[in-house]
N, CA, C and O atoms as a MOPAC input file, in Angstrom:
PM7 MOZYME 1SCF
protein

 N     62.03000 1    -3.13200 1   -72.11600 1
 C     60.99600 1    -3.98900 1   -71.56100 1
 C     59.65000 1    -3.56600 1   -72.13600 1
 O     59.33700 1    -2.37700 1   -72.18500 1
 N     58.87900 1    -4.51200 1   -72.55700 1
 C     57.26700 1    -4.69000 1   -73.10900 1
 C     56.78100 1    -3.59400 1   -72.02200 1
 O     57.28000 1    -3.80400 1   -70.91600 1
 N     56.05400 1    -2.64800 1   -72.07400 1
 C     55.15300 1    -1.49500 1   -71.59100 1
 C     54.11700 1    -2.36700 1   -70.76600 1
 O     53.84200 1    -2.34700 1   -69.56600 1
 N     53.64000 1    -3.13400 1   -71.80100 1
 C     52.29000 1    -3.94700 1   -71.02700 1
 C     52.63400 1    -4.85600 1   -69.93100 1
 O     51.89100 1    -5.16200 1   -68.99800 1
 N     54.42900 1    -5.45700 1   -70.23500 1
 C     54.53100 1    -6.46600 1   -69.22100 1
 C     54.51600 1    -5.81800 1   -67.87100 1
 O     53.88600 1    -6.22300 1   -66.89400 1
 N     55.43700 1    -4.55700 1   -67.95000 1
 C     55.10200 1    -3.86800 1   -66.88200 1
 C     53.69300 1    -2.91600 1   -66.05000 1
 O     53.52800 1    -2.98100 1   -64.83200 1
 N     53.08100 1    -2.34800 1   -66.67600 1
 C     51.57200 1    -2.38700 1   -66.29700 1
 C     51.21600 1    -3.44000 1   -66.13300 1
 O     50.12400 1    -3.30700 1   -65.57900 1
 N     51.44200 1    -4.58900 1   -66.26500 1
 C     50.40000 1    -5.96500 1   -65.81100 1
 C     51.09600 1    -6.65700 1   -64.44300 1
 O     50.57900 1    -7.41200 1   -63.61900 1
 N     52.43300 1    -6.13000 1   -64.50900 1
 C     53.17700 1    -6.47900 1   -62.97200 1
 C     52.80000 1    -5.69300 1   -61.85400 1
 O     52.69000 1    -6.03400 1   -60.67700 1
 N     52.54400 1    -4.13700 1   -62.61200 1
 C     51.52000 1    -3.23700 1   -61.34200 1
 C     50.46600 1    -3.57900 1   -61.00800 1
 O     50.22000 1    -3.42200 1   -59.81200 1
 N     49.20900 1    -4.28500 1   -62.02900 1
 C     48.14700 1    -4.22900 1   -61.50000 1
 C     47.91100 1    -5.83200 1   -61.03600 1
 O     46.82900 1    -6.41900 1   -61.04700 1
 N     48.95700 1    -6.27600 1   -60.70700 1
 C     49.13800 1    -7.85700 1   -60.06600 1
 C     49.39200 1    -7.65300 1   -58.53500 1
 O     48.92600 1    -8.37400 1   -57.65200 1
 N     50.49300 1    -6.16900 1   -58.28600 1
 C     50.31800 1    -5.92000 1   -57.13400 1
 C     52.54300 1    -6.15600 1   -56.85700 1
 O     53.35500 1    -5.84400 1   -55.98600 1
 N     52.58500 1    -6.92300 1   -58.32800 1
 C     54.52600 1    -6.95200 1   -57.98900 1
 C     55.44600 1    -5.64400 1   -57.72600 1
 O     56.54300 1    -5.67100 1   -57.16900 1
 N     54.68300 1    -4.30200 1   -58.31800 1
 C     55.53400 1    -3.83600 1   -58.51500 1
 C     54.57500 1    -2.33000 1   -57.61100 1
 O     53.57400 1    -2.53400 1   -56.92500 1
 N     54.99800 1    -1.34600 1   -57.77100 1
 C     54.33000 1     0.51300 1   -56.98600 1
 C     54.11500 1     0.85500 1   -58.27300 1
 O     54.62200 1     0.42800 1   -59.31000 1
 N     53.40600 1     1.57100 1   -58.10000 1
 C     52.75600 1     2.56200 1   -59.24000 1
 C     54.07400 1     3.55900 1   -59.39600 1
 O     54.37200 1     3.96300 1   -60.52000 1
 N     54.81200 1     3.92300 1   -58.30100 1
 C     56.19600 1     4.86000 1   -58.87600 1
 C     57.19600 1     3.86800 1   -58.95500 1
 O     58.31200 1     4.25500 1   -58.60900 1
 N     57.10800 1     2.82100 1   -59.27600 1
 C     58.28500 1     2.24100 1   -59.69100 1
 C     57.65500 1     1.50600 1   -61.01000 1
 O     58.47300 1     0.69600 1   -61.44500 1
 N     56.68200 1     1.53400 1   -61.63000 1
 C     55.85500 1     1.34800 1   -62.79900 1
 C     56.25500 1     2.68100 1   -63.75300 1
 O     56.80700 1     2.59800 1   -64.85100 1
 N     55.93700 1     3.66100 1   -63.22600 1
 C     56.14300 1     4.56900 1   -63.67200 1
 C     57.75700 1     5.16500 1   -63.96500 1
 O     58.05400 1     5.80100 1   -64.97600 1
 N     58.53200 1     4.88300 1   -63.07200 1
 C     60.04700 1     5.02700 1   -63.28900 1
 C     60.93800 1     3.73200 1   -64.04000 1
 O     62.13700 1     3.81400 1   -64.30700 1
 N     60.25500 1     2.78100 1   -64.25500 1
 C     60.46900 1     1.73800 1   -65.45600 1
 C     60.22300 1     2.19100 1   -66.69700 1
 O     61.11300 1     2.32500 1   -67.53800 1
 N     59.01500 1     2.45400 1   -66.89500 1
 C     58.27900 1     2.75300 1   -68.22200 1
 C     58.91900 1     4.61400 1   -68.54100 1
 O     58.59500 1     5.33500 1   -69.48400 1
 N     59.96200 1     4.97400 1   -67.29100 1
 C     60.42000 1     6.61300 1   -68.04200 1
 C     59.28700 1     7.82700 1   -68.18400 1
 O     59.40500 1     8.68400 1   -69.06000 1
 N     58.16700 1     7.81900 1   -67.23100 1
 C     57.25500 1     8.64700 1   -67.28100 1
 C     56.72300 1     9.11500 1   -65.75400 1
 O     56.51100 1     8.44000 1   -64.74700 1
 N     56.58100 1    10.75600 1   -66.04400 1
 C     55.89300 1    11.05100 1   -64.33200 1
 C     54.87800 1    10.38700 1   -63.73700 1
 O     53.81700 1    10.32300 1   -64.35800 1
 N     54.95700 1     9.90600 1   -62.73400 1
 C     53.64200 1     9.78900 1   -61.70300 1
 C     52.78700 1    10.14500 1   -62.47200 1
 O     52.25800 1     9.30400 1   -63.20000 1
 N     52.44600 1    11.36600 1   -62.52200 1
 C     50.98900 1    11.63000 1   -62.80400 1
 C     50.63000 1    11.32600 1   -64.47000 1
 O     49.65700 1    11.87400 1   -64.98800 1
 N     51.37400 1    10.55000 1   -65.11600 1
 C     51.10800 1    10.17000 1   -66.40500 1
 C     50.72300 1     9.21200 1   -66.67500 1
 O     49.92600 1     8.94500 1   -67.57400 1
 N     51.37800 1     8.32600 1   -65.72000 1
 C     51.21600 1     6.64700 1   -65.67500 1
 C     49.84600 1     6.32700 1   -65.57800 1
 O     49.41900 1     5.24800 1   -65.98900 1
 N     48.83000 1     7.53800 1   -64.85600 1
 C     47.37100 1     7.11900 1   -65.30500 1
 C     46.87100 1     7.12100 1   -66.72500 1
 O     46.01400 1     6.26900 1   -66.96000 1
 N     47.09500 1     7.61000 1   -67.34600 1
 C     47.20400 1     7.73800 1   -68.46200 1
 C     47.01400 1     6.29600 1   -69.31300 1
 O     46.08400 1     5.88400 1   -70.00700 1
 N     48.42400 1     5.66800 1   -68.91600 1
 C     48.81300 1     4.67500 1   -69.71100 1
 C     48.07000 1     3.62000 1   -69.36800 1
 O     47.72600 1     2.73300 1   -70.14900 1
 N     47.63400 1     3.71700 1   -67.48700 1
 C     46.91300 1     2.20600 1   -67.13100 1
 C     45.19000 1     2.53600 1   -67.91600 1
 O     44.38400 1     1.62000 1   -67.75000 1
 N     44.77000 1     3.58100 1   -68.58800 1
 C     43.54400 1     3.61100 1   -68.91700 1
 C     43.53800 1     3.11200 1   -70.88700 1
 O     42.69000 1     2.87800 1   -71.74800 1
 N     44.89100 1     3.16200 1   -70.79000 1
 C     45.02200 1     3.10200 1   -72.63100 1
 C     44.67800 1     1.26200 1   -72.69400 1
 O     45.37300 1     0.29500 1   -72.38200 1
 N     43.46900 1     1.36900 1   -73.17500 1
 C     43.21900 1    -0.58000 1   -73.52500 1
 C     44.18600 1    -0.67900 1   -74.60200 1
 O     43.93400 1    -1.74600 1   -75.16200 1
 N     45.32400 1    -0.02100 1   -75.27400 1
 C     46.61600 1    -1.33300 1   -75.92900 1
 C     47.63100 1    -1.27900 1   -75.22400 1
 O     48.70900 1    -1.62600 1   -75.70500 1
 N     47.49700 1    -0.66500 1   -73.41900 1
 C     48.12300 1    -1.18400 1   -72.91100 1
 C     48.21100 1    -2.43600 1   -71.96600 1
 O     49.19100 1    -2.78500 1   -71.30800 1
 N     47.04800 1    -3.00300 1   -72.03400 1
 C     46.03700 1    -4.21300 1   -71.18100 1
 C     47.06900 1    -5.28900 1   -72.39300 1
 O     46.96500 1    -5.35400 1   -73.61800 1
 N     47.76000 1    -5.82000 1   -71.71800 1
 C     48.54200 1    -7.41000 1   -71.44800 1
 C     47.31200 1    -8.44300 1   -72.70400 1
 O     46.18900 1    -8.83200 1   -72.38300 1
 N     47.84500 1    -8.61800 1   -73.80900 1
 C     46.70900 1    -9.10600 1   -74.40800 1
 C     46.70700 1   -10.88900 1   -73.82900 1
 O     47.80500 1   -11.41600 1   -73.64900 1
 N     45.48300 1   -11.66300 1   -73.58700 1
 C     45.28600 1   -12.80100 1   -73.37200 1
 C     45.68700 1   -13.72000 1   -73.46400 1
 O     45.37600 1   -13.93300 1   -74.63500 1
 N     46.42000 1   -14.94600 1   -73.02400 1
 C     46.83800 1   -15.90400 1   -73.42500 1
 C     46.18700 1   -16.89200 1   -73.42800 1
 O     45.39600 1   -17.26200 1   -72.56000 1
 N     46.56000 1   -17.58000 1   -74.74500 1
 C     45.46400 1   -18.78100 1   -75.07900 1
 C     46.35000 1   -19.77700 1   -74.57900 1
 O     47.57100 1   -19.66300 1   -74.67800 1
 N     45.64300 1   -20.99300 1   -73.91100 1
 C     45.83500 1   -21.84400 1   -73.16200 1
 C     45.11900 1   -22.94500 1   -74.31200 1
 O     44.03000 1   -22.81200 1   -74.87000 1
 N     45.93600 1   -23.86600 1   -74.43400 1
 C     45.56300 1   -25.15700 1   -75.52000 1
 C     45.76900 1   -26.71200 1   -75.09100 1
 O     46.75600 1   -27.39600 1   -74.82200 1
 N     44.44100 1   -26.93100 1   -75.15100 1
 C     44.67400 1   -27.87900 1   -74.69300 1
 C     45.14000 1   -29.09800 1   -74.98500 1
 O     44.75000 1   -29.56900 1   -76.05300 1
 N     46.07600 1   -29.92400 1   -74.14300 1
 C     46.79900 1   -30.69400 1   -74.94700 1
 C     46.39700 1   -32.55300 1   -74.52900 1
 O     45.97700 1   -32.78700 1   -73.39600 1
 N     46.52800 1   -33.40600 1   -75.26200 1
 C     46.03000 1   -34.72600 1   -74.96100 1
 C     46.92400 1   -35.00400 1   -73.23400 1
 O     47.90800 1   -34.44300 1   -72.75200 1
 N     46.09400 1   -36.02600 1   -72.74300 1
 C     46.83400 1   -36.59600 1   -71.47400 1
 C     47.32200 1   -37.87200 1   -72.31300 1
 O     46.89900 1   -38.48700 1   -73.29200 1
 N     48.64500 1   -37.98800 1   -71.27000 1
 C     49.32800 1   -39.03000 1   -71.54500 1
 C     49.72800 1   -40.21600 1   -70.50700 1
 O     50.48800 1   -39.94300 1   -69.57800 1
 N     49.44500 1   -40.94700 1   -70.59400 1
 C     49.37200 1   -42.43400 1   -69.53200 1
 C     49.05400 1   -43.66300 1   -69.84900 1
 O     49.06100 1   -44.54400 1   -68.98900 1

């Protein structure tokens, strides 16, 4: 599983910080670590807009 998908399910509130951390295979006290690393921040999705139809 994508690292980021899971840090972005913690900081949504889906998932515990020890069950973030026992996904991703790392202690508790590391997982801070990872939520401070910006290439682990969920990169943006572009939203495009598309014609209406009617």
């Amino acid at each position: 599983m994508d690292k980021r998908k899971v840090i972005t399910a913690y900081r949504r509130g889906m998932i515990s910080i020890q069950e973030c951390a026992q996904i991703l295979g790392v202690d508790s006290s590391q997982i801070m670590g990872l939520m401070n690393d910006p290439q682990m921040s969920e990169l943006p999705r572009v939203v495009q807009k598309q014609p209406m139809h009617g």
